[in-house]
C-alpha positions as CSV (number, residue, x, y, z in Angstrom):
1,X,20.6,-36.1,-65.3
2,X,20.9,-34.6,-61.9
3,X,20.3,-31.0,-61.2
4,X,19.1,-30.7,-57.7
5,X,20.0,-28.1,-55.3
6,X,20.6,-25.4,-58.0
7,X,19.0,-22.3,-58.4
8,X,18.4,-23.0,-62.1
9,X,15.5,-22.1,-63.8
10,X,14.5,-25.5,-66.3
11,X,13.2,-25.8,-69.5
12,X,11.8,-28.9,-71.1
13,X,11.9,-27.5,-74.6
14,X,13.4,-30.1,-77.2
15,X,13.2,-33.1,-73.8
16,X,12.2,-35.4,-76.4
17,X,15.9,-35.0,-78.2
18,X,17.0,-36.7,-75.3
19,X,15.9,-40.5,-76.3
20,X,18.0,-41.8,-73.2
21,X,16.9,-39.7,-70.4
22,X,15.6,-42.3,-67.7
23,X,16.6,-40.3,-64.4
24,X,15.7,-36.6,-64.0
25,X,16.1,-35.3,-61.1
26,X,15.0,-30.8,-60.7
27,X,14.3,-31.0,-57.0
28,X,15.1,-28.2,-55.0
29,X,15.7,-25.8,-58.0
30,X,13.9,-23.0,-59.6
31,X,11.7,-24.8,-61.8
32,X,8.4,-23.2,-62.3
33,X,6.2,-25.6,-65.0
34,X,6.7,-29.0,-66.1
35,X,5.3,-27.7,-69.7
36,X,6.8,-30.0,-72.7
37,X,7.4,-32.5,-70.1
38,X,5.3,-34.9,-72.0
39,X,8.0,-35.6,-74.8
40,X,10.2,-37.3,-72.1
41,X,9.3,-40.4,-73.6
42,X,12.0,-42.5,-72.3
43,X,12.0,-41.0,-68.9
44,X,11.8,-43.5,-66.1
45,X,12.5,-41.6,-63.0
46,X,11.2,-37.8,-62.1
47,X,11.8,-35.8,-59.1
48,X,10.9,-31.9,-59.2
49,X,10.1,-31.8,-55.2
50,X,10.7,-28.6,-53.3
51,X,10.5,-26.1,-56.4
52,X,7.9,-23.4,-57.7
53,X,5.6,-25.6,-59.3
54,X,1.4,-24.9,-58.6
55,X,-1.3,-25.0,-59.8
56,X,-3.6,-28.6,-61.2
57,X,-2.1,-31.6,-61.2
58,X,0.9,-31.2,-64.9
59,X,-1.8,-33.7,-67.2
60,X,1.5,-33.8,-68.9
61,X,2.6,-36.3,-66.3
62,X,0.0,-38.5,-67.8
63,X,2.0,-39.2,-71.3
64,X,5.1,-40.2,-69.4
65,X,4.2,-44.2,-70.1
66,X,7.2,-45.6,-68.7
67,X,7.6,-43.7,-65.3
68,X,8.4,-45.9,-62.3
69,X,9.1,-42.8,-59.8
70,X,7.2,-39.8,-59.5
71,X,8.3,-37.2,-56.8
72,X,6.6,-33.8,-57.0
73,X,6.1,-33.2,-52.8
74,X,6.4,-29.6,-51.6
75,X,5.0,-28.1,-54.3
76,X,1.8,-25.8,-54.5
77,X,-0.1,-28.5,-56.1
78,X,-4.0,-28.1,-56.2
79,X,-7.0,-30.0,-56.9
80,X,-8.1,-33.2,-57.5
81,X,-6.0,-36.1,-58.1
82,X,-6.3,-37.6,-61.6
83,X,-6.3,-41.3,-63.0
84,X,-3.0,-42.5,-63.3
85,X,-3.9,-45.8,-65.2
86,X,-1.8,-44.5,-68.1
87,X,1.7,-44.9,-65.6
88,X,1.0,-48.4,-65.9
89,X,5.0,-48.9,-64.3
90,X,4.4,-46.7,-61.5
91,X,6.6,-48.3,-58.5
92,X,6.8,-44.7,-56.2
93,X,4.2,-41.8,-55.8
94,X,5.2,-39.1,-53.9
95,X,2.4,-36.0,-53.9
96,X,2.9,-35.1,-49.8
97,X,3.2,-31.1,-48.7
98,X,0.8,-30.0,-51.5
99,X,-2.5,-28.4,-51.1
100,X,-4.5,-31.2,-52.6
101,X,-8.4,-31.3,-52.4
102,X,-11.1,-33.8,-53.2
103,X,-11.3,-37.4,-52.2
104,X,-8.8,-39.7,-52.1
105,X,-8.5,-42.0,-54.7
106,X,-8.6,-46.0,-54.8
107,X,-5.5,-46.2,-57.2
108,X,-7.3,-49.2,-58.0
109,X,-6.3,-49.1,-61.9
110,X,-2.6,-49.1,-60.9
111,X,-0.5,-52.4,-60.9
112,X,2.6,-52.0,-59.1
113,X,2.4,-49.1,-57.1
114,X,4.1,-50.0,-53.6
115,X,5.0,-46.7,-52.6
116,X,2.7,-43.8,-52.2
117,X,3.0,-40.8,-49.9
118,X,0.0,-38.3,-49.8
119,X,0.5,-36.7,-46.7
120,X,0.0,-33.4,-45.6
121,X,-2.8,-32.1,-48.2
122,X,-6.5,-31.8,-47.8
123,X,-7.8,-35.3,-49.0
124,X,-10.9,-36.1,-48.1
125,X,-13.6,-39.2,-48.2
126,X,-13.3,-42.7,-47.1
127,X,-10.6,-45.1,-48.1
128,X,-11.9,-47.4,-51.0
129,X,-12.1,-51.1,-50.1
130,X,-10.2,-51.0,-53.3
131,X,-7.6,-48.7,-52.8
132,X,-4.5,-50.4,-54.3
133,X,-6.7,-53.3,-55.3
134,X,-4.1,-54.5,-58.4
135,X,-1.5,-55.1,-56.2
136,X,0.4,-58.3,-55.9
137,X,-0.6,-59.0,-52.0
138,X,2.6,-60.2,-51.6
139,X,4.5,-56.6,-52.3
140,X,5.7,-55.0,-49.3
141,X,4.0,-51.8,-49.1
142,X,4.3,-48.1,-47.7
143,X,0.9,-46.1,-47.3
144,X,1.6,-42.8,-45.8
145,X,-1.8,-41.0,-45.9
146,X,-1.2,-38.7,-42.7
147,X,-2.7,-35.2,-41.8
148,X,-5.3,-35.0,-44.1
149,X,-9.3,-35.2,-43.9
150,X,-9.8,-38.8,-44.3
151,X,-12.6,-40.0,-42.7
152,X,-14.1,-44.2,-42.3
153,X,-12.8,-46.8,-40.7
154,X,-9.6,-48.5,-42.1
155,X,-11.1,-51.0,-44.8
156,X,-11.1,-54.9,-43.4
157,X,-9.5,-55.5,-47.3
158,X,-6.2,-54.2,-45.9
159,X,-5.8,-57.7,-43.8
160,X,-4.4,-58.8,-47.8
161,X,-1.5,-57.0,-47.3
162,X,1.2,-58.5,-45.4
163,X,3.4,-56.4,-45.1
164,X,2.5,-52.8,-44.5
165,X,3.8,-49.4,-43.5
166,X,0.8,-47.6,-42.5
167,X,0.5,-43.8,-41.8
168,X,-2.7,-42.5,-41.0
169,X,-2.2,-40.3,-38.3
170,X,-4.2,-36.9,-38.0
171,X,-7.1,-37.7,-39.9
172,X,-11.1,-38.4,-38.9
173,X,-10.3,-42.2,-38.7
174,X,-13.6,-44.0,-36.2
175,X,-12.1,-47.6,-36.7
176,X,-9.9,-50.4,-37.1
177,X,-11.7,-53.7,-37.9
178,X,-10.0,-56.4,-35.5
179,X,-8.6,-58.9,-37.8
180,X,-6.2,-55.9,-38.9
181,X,-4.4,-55.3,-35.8
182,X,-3.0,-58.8,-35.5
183,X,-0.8,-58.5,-38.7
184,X,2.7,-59.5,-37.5
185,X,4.7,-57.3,-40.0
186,X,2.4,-54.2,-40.5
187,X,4.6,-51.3,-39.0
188,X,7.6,-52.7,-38.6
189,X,6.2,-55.4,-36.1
190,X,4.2,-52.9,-34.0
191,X,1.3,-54.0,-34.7
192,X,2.7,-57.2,-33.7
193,X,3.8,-56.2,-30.5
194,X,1.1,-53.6,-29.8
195,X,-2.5,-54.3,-31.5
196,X,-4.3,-51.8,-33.0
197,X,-2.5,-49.4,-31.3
198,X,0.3,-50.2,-33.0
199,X,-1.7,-49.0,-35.9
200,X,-3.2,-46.2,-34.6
201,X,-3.5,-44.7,-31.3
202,X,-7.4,-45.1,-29.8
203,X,-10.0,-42.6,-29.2
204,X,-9.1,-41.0,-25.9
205,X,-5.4,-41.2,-26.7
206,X,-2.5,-39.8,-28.7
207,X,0.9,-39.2,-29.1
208,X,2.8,-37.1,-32.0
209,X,3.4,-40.3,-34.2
210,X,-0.5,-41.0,-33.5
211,X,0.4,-44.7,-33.3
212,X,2.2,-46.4,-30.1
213,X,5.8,-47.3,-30.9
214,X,8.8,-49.2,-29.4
215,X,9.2,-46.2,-26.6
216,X,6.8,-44.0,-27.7
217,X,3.8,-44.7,-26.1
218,X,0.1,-43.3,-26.6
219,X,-0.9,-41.2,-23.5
220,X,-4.3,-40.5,-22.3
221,X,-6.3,-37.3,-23.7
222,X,-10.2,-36.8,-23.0
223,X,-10.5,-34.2,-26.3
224,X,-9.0,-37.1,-28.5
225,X,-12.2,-38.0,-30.4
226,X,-10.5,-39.9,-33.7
227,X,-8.1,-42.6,-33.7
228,X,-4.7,-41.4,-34.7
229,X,-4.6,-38.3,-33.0
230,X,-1.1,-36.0,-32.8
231,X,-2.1,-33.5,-30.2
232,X,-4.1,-33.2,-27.4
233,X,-6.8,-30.1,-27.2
234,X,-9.1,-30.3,-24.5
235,X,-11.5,-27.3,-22.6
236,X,-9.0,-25.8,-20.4
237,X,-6.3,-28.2,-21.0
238,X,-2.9,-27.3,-23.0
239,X,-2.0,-28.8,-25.9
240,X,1.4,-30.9,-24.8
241,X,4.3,-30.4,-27.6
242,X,6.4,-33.2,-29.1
243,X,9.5,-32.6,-26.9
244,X,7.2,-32.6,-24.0
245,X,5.9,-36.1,-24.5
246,X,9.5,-37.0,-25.1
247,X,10.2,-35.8,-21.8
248,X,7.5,-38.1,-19.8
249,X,8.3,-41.3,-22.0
250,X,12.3,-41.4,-21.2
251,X,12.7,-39.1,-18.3
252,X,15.1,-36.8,-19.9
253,X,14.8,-32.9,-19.2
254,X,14.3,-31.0,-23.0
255,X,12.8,-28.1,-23.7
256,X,9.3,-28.3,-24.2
257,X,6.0,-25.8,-24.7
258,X,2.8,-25.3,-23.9
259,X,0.5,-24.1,-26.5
């Protein structure tokens, strides 16, 4: 059942009527709560991004045994992040653009969850040489943990993944262990190509991707204490927009700013 785009306001009174529902998708729509969700027993697929809901994480979610997909970014989600062992199908998390706290979780009682997207909230804490620890090693995977509070150094455990997408950009990241940043597929073969900064860009560097690219590459900044770092901020120094940088790295005149 698709509903997106509308300004509808959705109720999920009498959901559990509906004993073939699989793909629901509310985003962009009035929809306020997620209460009675729960009896959407049969419900495989759930997206409700870009609407009104806030507040904890819906517990509701929880009961929804058989969900591959959940999509709740750009929401006014808050707090912490709760176990989802119960999703036990859970193939897609996407909780980005909320106003999450506390520290981000391991996921470590989660088989199959290959996609996750957390970025833009206010996660905090290490990343657990755990995190995703259930995961077939083989499973191509997208980690997109950007602009948050995340602190550590990338856990050495990662090297068990061979393929990975890996955002970390904007965060208090101090390291990358060495055997990571010679992992031919991480990053679409950046990583490959360029080291670790193909993974992240080095203290004393940035760039607005906060990783060196194929054109895109990380340009020297003396404020730039963590790896990964998006702007530049020094004493003094302006703080160089996006369209600027684009303007060094291919020589093209667009507008740019200085902050």
């Amino acid at each position: 059942l698709w509903l997106y785009s509308n300004p509808i306001v959705f109720s999920f009174e009498n959901i559990g009527s509906a004993r073939k529902l699989r793909d629901l998708r509310l985003d962009a729509t009035k929809l306020h709560s997620l209460h009675g969700i729960g009896a959407a027993s049969s419900l495989e697929s759930f997206d409700a991004r870009f609407t009104e809901i806030k507040g904890p994480f819906p517990e509701e979610i929880l009961r929804l045994s058989n969900l591959r997909v959940l999509s709740l970014g750009n929401n006014g989600l808050t707090g912490t992040i709760p176990s989802l062992g119960n999703l036990r199908f859970l193939l897609s998390l996407r909780l980005d653009s909320n106003q999450l706290t506390g520290s981000l979780p391991a996921f470590d009682d989660v088989h199959f969850l290959k996609y996750l997207d957390l970025s833009d909230n206010h996660l905090t804490g290490s990343i657990s040489k755990n995190f995703l620890a259930l995961l077939n090693k083989n499973t191509a995977v997208t980690m997109r943990l950007s602009q948050n509070h995340v602190t550590g150094v990338i856990p050495e455990e990662f090297k068990r993944f061979s393929s990975l997408s890996l955002s970390l950009a904007g965060n208090h990241i101090l390291g990358i262990p060495p055997p990571l940043c010679g992992i031919s597929e991480w990053n679409d073969g950046d990583v490959r190509d360029f080291g670790c900064e193909g993974i992240l860009c080095k203290p004393g560097s940035f760039n607005a991707y906060g990783r060196k690219t194929s054109g895109v590459d990380c340009f020297e900044c003396s404020g730039a204490v963590y790896y990964g770092e998006r702007q530049c901020e020094t004493s003094g120094v302006s703080r160089l927009s996006f369209s600027f940088i684009l303007c060094l790295q291919f020589g093209f005149f667009l507008t740019f700013a200085l902050y």
